[in-house]
N, C-alpha and C positions, 0 to 999 in steps of 0.2 A: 592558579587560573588557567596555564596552559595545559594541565594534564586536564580538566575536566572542559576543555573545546576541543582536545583532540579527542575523546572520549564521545562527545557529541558529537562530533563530525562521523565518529566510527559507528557512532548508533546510525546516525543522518541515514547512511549510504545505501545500506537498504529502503528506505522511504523513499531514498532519490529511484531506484530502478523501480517500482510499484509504483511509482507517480508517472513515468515514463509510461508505462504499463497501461495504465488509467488513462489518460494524457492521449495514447494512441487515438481510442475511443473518441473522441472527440471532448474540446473542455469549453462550458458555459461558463458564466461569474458565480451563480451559486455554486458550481462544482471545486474552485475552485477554494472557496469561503471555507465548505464542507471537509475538504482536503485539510486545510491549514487547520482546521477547529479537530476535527480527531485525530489527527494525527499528530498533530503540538500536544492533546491534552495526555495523550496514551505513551507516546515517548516522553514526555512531562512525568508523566503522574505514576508509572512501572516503577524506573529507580527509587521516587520518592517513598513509594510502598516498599520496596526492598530494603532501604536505610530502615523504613519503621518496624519493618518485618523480624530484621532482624536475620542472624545467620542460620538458625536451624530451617526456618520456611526455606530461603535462597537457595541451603546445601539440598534440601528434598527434595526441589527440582532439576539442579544439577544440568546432565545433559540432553536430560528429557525436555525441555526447556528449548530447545534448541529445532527437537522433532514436531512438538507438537505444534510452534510457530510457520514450522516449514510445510507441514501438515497441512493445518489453515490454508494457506499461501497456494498450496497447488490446489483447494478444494476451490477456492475461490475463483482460479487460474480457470480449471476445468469446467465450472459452471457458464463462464463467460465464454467459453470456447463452444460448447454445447447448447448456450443460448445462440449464438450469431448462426450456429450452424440449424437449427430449426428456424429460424427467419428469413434464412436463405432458402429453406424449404416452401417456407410461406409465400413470399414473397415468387418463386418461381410456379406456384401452386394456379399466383394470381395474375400471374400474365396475362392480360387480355387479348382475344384474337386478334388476330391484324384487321386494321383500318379501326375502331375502336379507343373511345377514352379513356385508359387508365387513372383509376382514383388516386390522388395523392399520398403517399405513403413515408413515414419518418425513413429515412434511412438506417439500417442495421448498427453504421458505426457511428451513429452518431445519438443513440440513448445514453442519457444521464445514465449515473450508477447510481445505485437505491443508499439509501441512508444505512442499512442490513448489511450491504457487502463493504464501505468502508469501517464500519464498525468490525466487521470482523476482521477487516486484511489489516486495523489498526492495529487489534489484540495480536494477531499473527505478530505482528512487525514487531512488537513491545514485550513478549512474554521473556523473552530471555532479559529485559530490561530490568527483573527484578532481581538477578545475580550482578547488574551490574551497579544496582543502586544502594547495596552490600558494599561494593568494594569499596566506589564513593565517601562511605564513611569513612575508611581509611583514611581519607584525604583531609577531614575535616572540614568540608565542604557542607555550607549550612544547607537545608531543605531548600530555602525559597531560589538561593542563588543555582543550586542546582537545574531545580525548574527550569527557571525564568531563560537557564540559559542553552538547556538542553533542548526546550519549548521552539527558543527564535530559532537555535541552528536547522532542527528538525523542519518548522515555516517553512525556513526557506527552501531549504534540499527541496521538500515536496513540491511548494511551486517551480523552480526551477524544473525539475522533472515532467510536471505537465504541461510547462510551455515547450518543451523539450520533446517530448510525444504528440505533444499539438502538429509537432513541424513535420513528425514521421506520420502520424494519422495521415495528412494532409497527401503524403509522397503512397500511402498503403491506401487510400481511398475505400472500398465498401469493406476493405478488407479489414481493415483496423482494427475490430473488438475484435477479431480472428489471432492478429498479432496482440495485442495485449493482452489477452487469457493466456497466450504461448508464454508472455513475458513474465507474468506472473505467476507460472507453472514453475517457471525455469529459476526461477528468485527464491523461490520453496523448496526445488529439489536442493540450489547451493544452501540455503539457509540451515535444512536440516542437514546436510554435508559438511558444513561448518565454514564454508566458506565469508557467511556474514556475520 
């Protein structure tokens, strides 16, 4: 039991930076539901496909595995960095002259993220999770306890991360999706690096 919480702790760690990431952005209650639901399910459900997969699938991905997770990760990073930065165009577009009542307008850093980008930064985070649900067999480690326990550790990393980003959003103010796309760049360049 203790190799497969450290194990989950080491998958966690990445989710904890991408939750930080996210988190910058500013965090609602649904956001937060949504985080814990794909992200439990995909660091969940990777290993469990990889125990069922079996070692030829797991060996075919190998270290590729690792790029195209990291891959994801910065595409993700970049689109949020490129959205904040056309909103910032917008938004200065629509300045109204002085003396003038400016319409009320969501602020930049603080959009929800689409159901699309955690879906995908979930796959990012999880792909390499299917060599590690290979080795898991090793351990004799059944399916559901794997899950179930890979699932809470992962929960929480992520919430902790976006309460954790909430506090930086809070100090980076309009800046925030600016800093979280960088954050999430930067967790994709380590990841394909090998560093997660």
């Amino acid at each position: 039991m203790t190799a497969l919480l450290l194990i989950a702790v080491a998958l966690g760690i990445d989710n904890l930076a991408v939750s930080i990431g996210i988190g910058v952005s500013g965090v609602r209650g649904a956001l937060r539901l949504r985080v814990a639901l794909v992200f439990g399910l995909f660091e969940a459900g990777m290993p469990v496909v990889g125990m069922l997969a079996g070692h030829a699938t797991a060996s075919a991905l190998g270290g590729t595995a690792r790029w195209t997770g990291g891959g994801l990760l910065v595409a993700v990073g970049g689109y949020q960095v490129v959205q904040w930065y056309r909103e910032r165009r917008v938004a200065d577009d629509s300045i109204p002259p002085e003396g003038t009542v400016s319409p009320t307008t969501v602020s930049p850093g603080t959009r929800d993220w689409g159901t699309w980008r955690l879906l995908v930064s979930g796959l990012a985070l999880s792909v390499d999770n299917l060599i590690v649900g290979f080795a898991l067999g090793a351990y004799h480690v059944t399916l559901a306890t794997a899950a179930v326990v890979i699932a809470l550790v992962s929960v929480t990393m992520s919430l902790a991360g976006l309460e954790l980003g909430a506090k930086l959003g809070t100090a980076f103010g309009e800046r925030g999706e600016l800093a979280g796309g960088l954050v999430l760049a930067a967790v994709g360049i380590l990841m394909a690096a090998g560093f997660f």
